[in-house]
Backbone as ProteinMPNN parsed JSONL, in Angstrom:
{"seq_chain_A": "XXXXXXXXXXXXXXXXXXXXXXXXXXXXXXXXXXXXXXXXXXXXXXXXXXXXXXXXXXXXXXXXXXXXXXXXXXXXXXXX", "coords_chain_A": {"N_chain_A": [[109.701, 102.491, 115.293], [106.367, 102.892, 114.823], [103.53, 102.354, 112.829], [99.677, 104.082, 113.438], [96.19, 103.67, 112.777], [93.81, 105.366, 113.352], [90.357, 104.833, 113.901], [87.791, 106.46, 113.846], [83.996, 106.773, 114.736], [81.088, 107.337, 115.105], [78.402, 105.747, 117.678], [76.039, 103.286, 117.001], [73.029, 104.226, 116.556], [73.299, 107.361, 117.583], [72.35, 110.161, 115.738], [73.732, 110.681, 112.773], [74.175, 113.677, 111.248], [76.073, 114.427, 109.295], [76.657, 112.199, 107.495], [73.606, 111.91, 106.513], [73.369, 114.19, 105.033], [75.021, 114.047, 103.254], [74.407, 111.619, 102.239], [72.221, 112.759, 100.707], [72.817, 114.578, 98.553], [73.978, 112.33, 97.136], [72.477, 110.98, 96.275], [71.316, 113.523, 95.006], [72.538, 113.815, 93.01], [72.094, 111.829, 91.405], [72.803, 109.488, 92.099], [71.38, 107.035, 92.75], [71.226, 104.472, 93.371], [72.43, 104.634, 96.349], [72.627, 103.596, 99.717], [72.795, 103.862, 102.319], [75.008, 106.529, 103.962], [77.927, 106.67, 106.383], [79.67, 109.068, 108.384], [83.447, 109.155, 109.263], [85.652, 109.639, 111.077], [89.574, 109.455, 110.493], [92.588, 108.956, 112.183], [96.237, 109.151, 111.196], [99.067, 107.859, 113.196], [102.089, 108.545, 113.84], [104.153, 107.026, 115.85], [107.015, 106.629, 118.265], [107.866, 104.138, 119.221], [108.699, 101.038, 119.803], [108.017, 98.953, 121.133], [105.113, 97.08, 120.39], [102.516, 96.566, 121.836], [102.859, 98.664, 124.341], [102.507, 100.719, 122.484], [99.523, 100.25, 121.389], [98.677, 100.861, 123.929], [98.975, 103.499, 124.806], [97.996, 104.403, 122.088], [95.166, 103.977, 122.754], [94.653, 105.475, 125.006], [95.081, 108.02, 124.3], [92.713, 108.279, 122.53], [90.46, 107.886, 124.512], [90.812, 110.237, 126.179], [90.946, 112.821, 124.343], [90.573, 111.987, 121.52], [88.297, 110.456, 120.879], [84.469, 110.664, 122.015], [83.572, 109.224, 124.492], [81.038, 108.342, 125.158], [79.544, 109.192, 122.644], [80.795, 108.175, 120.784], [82.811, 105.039, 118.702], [85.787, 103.392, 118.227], [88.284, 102.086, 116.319], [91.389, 100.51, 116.418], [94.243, 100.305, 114.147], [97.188, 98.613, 112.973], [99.617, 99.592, 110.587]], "CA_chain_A": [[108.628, 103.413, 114.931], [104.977, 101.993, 114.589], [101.902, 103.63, 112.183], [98.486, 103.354, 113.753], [95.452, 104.37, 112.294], [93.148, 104.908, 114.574], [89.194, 105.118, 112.956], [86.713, 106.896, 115.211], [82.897, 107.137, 114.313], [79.492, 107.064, 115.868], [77.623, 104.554, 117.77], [74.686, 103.245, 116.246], [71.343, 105.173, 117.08], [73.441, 108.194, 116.881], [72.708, 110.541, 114.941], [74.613, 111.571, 111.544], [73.878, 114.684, 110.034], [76.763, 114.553, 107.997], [76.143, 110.852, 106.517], [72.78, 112.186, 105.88], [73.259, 114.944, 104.417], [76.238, 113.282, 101.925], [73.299, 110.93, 101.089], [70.836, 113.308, 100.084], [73.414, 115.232, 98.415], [74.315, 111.634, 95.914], [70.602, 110.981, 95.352], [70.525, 114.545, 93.498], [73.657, 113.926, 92.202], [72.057, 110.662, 90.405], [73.485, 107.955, 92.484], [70.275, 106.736, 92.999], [71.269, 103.079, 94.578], [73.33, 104.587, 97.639], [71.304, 103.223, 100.021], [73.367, 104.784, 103.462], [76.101, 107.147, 104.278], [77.944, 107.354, 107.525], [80.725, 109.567, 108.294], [83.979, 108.925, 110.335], [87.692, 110.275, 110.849], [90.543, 108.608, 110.495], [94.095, 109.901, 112.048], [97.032, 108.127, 110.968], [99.954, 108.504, 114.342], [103.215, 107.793, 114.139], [104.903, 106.881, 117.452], [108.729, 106.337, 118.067], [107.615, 102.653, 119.963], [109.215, 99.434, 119.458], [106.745, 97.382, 121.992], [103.389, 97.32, 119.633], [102.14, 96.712, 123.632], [102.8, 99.623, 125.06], [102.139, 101.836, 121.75], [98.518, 100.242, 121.327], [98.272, 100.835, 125.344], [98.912, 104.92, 124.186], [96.725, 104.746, 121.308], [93.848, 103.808, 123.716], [94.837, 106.114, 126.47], [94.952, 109.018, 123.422], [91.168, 108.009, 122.648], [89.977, 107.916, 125.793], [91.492, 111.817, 126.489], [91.038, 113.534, 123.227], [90.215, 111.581, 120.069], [86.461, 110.29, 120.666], [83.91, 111.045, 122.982], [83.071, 107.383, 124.607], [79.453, 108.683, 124.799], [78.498, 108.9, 121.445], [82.124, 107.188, 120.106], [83.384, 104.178, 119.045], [86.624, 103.567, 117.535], [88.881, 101.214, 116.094], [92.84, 101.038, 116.152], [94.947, 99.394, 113.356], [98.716, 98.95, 112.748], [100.34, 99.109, 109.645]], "C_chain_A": [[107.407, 102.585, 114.548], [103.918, 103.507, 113.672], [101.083, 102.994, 112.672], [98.073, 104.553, 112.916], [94.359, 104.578, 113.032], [91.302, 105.734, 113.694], [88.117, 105.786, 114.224], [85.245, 107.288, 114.156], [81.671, 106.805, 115.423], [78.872, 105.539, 115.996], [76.734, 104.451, 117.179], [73.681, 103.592, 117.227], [71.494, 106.563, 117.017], [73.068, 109.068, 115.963], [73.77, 110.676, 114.085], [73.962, 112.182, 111.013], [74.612, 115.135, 108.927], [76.816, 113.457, 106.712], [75.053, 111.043, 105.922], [72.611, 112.844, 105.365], [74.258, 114.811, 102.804], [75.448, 112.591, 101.488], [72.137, 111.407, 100.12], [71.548, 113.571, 98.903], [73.746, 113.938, 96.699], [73.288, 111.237, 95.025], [70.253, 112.393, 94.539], [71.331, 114.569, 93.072], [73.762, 112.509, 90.946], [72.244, 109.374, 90.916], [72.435, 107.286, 93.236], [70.187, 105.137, 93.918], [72.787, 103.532, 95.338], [72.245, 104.789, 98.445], [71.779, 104.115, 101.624], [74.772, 105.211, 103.179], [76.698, 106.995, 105.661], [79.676, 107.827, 107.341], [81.681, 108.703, 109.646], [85.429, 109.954, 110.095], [88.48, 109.469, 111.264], [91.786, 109.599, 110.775], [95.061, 108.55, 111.989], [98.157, 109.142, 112.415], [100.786, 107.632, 114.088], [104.059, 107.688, 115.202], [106.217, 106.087, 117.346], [108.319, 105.393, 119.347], [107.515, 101.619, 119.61], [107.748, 98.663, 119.623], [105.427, 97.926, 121.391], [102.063, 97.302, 121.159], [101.474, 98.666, 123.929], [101.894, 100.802, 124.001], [100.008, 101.451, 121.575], [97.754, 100.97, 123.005], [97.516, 102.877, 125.305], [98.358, 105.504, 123.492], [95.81, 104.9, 122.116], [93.979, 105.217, 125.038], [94.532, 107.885, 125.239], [93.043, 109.117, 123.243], [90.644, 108.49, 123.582], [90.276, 109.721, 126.251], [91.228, 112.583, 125.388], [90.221, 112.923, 121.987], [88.763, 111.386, 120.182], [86.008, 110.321, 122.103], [83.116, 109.652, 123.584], [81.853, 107.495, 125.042], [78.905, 108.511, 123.779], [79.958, 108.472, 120.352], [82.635, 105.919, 120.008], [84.752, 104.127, 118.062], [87.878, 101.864, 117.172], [90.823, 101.834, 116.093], [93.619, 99.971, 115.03], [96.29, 99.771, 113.363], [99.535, 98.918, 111.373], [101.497, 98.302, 109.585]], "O_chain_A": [[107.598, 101.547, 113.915], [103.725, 104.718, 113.782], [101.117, 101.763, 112.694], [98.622, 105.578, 112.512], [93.918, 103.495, 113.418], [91.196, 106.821, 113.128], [87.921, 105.348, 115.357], [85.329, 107.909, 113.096], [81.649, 106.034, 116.382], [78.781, 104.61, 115.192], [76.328, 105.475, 116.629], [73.586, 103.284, 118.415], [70.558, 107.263, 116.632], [73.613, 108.701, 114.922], [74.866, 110.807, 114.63], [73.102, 111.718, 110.264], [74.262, 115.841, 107.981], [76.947, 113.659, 105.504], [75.001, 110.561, 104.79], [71.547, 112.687, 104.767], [74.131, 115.343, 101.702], [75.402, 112.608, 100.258], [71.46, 110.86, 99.249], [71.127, 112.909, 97.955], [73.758, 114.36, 95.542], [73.143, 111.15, 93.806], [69.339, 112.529, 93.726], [71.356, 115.558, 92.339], [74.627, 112.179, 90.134], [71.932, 108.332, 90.34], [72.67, 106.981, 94.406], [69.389, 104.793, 94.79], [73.895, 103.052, 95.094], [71.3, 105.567, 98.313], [71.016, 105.009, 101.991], [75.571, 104.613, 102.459], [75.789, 107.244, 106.453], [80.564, 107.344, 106.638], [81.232, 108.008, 110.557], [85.909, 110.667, 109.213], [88.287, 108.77, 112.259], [92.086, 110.596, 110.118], [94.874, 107.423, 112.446], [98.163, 110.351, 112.645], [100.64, 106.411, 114.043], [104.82, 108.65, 115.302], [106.455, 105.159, 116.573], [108.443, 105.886, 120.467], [106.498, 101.116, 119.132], [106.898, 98.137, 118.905], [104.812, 98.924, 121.765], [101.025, 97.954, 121.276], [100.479, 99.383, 123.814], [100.978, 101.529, 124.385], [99.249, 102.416, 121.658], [96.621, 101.434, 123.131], [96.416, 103.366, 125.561], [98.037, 106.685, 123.631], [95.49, 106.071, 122.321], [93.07, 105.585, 125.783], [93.726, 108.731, 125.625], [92.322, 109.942, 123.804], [90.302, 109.67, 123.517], [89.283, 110.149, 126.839], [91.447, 113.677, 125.909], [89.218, 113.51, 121.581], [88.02, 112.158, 119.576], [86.699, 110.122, 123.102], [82.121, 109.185, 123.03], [81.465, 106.397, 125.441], [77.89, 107.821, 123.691], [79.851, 108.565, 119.129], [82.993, 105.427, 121.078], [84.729, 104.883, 117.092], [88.027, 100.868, 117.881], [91.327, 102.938, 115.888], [93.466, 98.766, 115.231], [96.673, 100.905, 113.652], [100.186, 97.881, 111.247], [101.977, 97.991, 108.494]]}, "name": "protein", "num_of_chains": 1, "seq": "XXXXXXXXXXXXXXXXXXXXXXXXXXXXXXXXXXXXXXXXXXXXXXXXXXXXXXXXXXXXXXXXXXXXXXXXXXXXXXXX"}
């Protein structure tokens, strides 16, 4: 069994309207030195796959089909 985590967020130039709006949001909440926000999502997947190979191969192939949009996506994969 393998855990990935797989991080997906926006390229840079992107917009975020949710990073910017979480920043406005700490500046009236006082937190006066947060200087940027950006958002992302994180899914944690657990896959019944020995070969860390093949399962990173599946992560990527998951991405690519579903998880981020490789237009305005980039993403990272980690393994616990």
């Amino acid at each position: 069994m393998v855990k990935a985590f797989v991080e997906i967020h926006l390229k840079k130039g992107i917009a975020d309207p949710e990073g910017s709006n979480t920043l406005k949001a700490l500046k009236l909440l006082g937190f006066e030195t947060a200087t940027d926000v950006k958002s992302a999502r994180l899914f944690e997947i657990d896959l019944e796959e020995e070969d860390r190979v093949r399962a990173e191969n599946l992560l990527e192939e998951m991405c690519h089909r579903l998880l981020a949009n490789p237009v305005i996506h980039d993403y990272q994969i980690r393994f616990e």
